[in-house]
C-alpha positions as CSV (number, residue, x, y, z in Angstrom):
1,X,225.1,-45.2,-94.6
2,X,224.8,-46.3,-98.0
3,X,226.4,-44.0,-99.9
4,X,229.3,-43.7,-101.6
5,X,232.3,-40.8,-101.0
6,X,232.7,-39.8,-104.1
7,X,228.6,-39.1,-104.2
8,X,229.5,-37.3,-101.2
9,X,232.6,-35.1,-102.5
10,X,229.5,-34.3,-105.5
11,X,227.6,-32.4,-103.2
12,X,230.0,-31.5,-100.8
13,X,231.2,-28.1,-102.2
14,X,227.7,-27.0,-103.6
15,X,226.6,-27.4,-100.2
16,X,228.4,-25.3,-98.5
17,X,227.6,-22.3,-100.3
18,X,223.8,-23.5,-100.2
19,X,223.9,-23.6,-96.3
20,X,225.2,-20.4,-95.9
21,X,222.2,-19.3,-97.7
22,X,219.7,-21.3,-95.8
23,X,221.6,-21.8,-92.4
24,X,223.5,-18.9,-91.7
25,X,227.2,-19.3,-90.9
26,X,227.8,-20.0,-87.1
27,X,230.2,-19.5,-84.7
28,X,231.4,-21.8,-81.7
29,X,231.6,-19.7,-78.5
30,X,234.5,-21.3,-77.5
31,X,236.2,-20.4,-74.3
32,X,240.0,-20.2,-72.8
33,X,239.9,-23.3,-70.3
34,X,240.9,-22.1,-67.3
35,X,241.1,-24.7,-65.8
36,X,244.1,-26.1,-68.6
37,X,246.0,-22.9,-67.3
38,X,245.3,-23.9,-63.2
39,X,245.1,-20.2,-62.3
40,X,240.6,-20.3,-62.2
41,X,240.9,-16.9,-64.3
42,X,240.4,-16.3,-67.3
43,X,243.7,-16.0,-69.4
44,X,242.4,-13.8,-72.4
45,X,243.7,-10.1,-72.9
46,X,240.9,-7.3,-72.8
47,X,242.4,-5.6,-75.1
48,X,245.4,-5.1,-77.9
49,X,247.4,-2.0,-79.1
50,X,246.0,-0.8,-82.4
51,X,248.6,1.1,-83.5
52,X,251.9,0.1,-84.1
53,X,254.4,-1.1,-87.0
54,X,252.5,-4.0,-87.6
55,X,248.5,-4.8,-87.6
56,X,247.4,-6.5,-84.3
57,X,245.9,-10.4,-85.0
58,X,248.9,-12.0,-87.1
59,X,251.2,-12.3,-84.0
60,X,248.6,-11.4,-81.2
61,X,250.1,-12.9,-78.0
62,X,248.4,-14.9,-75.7
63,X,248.0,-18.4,-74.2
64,X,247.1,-20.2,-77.8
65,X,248.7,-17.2,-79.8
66,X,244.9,-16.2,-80.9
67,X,241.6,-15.1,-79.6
68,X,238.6,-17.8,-79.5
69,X,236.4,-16.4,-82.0
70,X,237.1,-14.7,-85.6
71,X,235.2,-14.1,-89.3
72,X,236.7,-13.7,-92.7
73,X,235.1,-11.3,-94.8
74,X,236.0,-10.7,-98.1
75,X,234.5,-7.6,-99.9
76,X,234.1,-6.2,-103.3
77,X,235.0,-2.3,-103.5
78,X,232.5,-0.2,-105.0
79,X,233.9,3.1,-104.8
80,X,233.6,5.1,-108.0
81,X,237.3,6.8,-108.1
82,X,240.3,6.9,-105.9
83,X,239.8,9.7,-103.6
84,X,236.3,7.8,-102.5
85,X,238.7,4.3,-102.0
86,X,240.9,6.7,-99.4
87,X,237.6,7.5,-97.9
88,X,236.8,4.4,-97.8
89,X,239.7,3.1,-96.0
90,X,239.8,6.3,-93.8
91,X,236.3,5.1,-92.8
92,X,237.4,1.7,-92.1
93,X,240.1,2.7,-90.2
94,X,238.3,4.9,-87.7
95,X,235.9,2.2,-87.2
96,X,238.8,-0.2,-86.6
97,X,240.6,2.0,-83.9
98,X,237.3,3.0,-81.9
99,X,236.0,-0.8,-81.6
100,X,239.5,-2.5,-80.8
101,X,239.4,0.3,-77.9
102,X,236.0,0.4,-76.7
103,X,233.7,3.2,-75.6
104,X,230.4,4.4,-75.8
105,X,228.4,4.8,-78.0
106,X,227.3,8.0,-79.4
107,X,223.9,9.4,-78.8
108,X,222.6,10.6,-82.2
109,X,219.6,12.5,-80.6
110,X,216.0,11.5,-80.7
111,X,214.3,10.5,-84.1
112,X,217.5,9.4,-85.6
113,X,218.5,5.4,-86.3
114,X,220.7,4.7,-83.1
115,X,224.1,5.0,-83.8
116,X,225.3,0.8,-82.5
117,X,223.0,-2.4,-82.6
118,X,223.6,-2.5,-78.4
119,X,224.4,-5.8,-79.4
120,X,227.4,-5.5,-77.0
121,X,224.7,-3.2,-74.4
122,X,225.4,0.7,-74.6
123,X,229.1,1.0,-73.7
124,X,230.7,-1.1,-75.9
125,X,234.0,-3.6,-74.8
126,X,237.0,-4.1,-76.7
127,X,236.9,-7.6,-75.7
128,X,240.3,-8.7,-77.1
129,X,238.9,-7.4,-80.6
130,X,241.5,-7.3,-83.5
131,X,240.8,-6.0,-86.8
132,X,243.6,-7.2,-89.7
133,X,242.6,-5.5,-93.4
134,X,244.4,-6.9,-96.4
135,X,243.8,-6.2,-100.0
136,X,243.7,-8.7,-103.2
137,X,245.2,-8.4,-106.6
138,X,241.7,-7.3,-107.7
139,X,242.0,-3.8,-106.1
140,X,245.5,-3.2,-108.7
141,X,243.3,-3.4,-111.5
142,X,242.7,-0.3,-113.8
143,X,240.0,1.5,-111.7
144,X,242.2,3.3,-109.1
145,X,245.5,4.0,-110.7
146,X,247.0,1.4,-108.5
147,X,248.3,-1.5,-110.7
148,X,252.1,0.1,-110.4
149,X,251.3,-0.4,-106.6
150,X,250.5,-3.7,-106.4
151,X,253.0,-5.9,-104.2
152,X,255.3,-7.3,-106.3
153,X,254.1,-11.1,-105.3
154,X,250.2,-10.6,-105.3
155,X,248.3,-12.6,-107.2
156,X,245.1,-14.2,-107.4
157,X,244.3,-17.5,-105.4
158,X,246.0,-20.7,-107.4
159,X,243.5,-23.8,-107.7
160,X,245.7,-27.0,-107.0
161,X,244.6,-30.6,-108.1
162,X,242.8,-31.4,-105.1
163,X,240.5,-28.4,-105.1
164,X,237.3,-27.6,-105.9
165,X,236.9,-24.2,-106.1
166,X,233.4,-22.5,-105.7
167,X,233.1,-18.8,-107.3
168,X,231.1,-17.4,-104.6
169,X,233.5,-18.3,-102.0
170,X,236.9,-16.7,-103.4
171,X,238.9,-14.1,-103.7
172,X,238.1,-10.3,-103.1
173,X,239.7,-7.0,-103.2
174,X,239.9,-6.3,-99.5
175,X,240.0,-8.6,-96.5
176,X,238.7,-8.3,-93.1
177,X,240.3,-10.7,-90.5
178,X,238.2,-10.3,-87.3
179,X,239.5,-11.7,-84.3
180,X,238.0,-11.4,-80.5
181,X,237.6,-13.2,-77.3
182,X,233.4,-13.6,-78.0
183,X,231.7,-14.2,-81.1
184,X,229.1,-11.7,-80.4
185,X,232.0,-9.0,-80.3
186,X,233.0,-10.6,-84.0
187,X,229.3,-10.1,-85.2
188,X,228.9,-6.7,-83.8
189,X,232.0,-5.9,-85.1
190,X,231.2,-6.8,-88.8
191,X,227.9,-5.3,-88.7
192,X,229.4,-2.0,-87.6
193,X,231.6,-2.3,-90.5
194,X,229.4,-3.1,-93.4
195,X,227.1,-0.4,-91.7
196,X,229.6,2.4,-91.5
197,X,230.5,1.5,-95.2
198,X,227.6,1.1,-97.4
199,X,228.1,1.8,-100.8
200,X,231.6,1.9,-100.7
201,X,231.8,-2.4,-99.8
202,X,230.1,-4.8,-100.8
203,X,230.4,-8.4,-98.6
204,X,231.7,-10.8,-101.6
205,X,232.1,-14.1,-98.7
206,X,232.0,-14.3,-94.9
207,X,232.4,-17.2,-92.9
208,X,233.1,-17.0,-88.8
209,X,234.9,-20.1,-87.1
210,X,236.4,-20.5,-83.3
211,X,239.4,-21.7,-81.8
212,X,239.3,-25.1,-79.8
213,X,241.1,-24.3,-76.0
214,X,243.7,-26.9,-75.1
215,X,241.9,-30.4,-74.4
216,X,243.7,-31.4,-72.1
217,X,246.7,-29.2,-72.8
218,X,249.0,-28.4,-75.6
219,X,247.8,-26.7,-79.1
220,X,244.3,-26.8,-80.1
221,X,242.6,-29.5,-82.2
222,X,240.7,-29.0,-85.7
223,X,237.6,-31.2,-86.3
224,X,239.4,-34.5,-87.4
225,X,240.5,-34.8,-83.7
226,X,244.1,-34.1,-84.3
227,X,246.0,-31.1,-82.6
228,X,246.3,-28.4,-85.2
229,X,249.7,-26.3,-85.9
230,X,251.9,-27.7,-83.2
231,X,255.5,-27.0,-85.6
232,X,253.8,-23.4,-86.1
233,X,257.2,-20.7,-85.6
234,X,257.2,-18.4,-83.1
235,X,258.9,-15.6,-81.6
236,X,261.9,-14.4,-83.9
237,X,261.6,-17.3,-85.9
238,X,258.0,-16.1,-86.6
239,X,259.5,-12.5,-87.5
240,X,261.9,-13.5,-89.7
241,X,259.3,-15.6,-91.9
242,X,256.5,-12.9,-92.4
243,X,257.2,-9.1,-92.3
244,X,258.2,-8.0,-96.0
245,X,261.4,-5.5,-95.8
246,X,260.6,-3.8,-99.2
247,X,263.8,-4.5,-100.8
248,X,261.8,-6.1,-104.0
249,X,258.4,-4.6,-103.3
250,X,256.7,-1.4,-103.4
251,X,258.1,0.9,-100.8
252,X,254.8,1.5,-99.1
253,X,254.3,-2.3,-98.2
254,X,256.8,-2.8,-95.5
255,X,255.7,-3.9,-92.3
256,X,252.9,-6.0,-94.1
257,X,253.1,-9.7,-95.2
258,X,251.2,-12.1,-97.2
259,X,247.7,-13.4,-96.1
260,X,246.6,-16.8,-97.2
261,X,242.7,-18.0,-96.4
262,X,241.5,-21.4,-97.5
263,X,238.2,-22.5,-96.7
264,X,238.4,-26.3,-96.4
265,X,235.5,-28.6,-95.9
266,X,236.3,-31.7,-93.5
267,X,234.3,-35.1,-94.3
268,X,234.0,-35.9,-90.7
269,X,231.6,-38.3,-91.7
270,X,233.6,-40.4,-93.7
271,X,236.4,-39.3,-91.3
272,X,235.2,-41.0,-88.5
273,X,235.0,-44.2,-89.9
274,X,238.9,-44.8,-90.6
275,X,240.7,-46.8,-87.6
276,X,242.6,-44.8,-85.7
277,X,246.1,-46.3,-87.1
278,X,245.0,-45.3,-90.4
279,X,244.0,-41.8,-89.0
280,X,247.7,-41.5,-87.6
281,X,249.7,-42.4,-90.4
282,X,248.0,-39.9,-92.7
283,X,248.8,-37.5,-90.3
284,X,252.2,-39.2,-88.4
285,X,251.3,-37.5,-85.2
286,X,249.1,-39.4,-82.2
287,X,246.3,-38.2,-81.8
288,X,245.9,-38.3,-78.4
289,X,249.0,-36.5,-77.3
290,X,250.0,-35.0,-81.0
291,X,253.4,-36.1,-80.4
292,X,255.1,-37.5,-83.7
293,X,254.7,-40.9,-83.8
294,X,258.4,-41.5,-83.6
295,X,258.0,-39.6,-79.7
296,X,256.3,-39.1,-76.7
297,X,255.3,-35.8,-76.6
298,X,253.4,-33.3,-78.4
299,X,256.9,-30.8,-79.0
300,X,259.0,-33.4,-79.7
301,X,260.8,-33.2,-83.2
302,X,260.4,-35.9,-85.6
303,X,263.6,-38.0,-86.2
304,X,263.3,-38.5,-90.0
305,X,266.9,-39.0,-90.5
306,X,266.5,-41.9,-87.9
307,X,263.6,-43.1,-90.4
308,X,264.9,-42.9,-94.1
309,X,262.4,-45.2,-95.7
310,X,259.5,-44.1,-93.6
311,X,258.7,-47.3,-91.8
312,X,257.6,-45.8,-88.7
313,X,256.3,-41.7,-89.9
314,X,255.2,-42.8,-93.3
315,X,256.5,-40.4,-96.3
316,X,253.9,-39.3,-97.4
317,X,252.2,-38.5,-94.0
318,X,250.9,-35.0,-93.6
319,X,253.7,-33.5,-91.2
320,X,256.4,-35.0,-93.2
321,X,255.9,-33.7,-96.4
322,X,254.0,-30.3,-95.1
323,X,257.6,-29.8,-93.4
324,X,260.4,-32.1,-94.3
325,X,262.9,-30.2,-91.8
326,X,265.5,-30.2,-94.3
327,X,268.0,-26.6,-95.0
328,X,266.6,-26.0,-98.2
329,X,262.7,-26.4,-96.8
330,X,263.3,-23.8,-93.7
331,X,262.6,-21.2,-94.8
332,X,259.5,-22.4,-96.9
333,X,258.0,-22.3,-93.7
334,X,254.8,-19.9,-92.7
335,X,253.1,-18.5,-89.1
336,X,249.5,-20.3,-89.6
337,X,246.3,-18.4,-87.4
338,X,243.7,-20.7,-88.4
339,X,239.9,-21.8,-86.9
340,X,237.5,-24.2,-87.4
341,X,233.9,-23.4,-88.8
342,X,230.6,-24.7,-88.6
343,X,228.2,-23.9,-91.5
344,X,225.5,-26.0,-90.5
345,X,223.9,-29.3,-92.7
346,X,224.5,-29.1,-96.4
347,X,221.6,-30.4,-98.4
348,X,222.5,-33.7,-98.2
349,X,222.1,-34.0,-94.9
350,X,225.1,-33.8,-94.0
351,X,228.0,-31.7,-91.3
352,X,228.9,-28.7,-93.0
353,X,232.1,-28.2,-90.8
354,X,235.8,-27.8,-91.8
355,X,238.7,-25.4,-91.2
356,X,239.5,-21.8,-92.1
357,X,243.2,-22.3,-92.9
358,X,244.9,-18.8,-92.7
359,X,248.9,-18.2,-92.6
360,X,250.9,-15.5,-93.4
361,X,254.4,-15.8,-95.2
362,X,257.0,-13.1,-97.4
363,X,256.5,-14.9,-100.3
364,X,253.4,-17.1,-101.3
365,X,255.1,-18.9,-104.3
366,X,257.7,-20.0,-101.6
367,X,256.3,-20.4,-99.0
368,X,252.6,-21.6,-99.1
369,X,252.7,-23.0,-102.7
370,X,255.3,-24.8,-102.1
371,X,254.4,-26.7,-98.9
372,X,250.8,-27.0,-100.6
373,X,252.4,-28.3,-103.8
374,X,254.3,-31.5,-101.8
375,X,250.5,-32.6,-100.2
376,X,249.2,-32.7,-103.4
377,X,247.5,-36.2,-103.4
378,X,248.1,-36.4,-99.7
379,X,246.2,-39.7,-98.2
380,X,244.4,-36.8,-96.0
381,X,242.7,-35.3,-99.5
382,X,239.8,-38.1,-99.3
383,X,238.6,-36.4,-96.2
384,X,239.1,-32.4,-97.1
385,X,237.4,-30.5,-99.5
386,X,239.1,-27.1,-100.2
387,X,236.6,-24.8,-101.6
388,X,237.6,-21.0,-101.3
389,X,239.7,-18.2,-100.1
390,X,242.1,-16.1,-101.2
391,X,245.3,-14.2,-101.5
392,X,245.7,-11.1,-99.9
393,X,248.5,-8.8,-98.6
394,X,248.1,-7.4,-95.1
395,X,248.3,-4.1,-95.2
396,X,251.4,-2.5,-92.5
397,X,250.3,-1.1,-89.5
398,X,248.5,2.4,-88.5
399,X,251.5,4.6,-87.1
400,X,249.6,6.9,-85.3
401,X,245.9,8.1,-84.7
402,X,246.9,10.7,-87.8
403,X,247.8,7.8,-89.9
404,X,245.1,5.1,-91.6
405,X,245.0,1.8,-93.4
406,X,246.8,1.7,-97.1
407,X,247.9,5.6,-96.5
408,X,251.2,4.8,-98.1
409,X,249.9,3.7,-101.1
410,X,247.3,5.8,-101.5
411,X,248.3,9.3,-100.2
């Protein structure tokens, strides 16, 4: 193909916005392999509490920690005044609590627009469904009284070198995370949502990505091949990196934590034209077996005081400087619930595919902008395009069927 990469990286971000337009954003159906977990049934939940300290879909349990299909949509509120926004979130949380459950539908009498799409058919499934609603520094601004509110380490998405940011992809006021074991259940989900709150949201960005099953076991891979978020924490390590305890923040924001999306665009392409030696010292991991290449298996820890001058994990190889394992980068690290995407061709012809990076942390200065500050001018950034996102808090969880999203700070 006769055309150069940096011609490529031109068009690369302009396209993706463009093929939304024209192609629609897709989503991969991708399924739980049974046949990975040697049972012959399927291994996805049919459902997840709503309520609870916490929002459901940041720690969702399961076989790969997530369902198989999810959207991020980012709105812009158009409430006129505050008590419309607790409306507004009212709304959403009634939608929220009914669709994570399932149930039918209700029958809004003859003559009258039906009530569901039937997307789903008349009695709707919960189908794993998760719905995790955040809010971005945008919303603490002077129109709702909010801006004493605001969680003390909100802010609005930081462009690093690498980037190329497109307007019409970033930021927001409010978040929707949708997560479920279909995409159709994601698509009926967000239409039910933008439905139920016309005039009060308006969709700023959406894009819908899938999570690839174990092939042939282990974590799942993104699109360059490799197996994505093998180091990510779990369990009380997981805890301990995430949930904000309020002792610097607004009292109302316990039990939430901080929501990083970045949309990046993979060059697969250009990608798939690097030997494969190349391909594994960018990232120092096989990619075969996603074991470090100083081990044998995927789990295994890398051995970097064993390897001082790099010589067989090169320094500046995505795992080492993502996470250096040293005391003071511990506790730097973040829980990471991310998909890849598939937007189609972009007008050059070429795959519009990439990743929907997503992590949650306690602090984003310490956490995400740190780790994303050490891969600045990474060997991998000739092959990735980020182009959008956001920050966003997560808002704590609904308590009880009398409580609803954001009630704290807006009661």
């Amino acid at each position: 193909m006769d055309v150069s990469r940096r011609r490529f990286f031109s068009g690369a971000v302009a396209g993706a916005a463009g093929t939304a337009l024209t192609a629609g954003v897709l989503a991969e159906g991708a399924r739980v392999d049974a046949a990975a977990a040697g049972t012959g049934q399927s291994t996805m939940a049919s459902s997840y509490p709503f309520h609870g300290t916490h929002q459901a879909g940041i720690l969702t349990p399961g076989p790969s920690g997530k369902q198989n299909a999810a959207c991020f949509a980012a709105f812009d509120v158009t409430t006129a005044n505050r008590a419309e926004l607790v409306d507004l979130f009212k709304t959403l949380t009634g939608r929220a609590r009914f669709l994570t459950a399932g149930g039918a539908a209700p029958d809004l009498g003859v003559g009258e627009p039906p009530s569901d799409s039937a997307v789903l058919g008349g009695d709707i499934p919960a189908d794993g469904l998760t719905v995790t609603t955040g809010v971005g520094a945008s919303l603490f601004d002077d129109r709702f009284g909010l801006a004493k509110l605001k969680p003390a380490k909100l802010t609005p998405m930081r462009t690093f070198p690498n980037d190329a940011p497109d307007p019409a992809w970033m930021h927001g006021d409010l978040l929707v995370q949708l997560c479920a074991n279909h995409p159709d259940t994601v698509h009926h989900t967000i239409r039910d949502i933008t439905r139920q709150t016309r005039g009060a949201l308006q969709l700023r960005w959406k894009i819908e990505g899938y999570n690839s099953p174990p092939r042939p076991s282990g974590t799942g891979r993104n699109l360059l091949g490799f197996k994505d978020g093998t180091a990510n924490p779990t369990g009380s390590d997981a805890e301990s990196l995430i949930w904000t305890d309020g002792a610097d923040e607004p009292a109302w924001t316990r039990g939430g934590t901080y929501h990083v999306v970045r949309l990046i665009r993979m060059l697969v392409e250009f990608w798939d034209r690097v030997s494969i030696t190349e391909q594994e010292n960018m990232f120092g991991r096989r990619r075969d077996s996603g074991a470090p290449l100083d081990g044998n298996q995927e789990f295994d820890t890398p051995n970097y005081a064993a390897d001082p001058k790099g010589s067989v994990i090169p320094m500046d190889s995505h795992i080492r400087l993502a996470n250096p394992r040293t005391p003071d980068t511990a506790r730097q690290q973040l829980v990471r619930r991310s998909y890849n995407y598939d937007l189609g061709v972009d007008p050059n012809g070429n795959l519009a595919t990439g990743h929907i990076f997503s992590c949650y942390q306690q602090d984003v200065k310490r956490q995400f902008e740190a780790i994303q500050t050490r891969l600045i001018d990474e060997p991998l950034t000739d092959y990735v395009q980020p182009f959008g996102g956001g920050y966003f808090f997560a808002l704590p969880g609904v308590a009880d069927k009398d409580d609803w999203y954001g009630r704290g700070m807006l009661a």
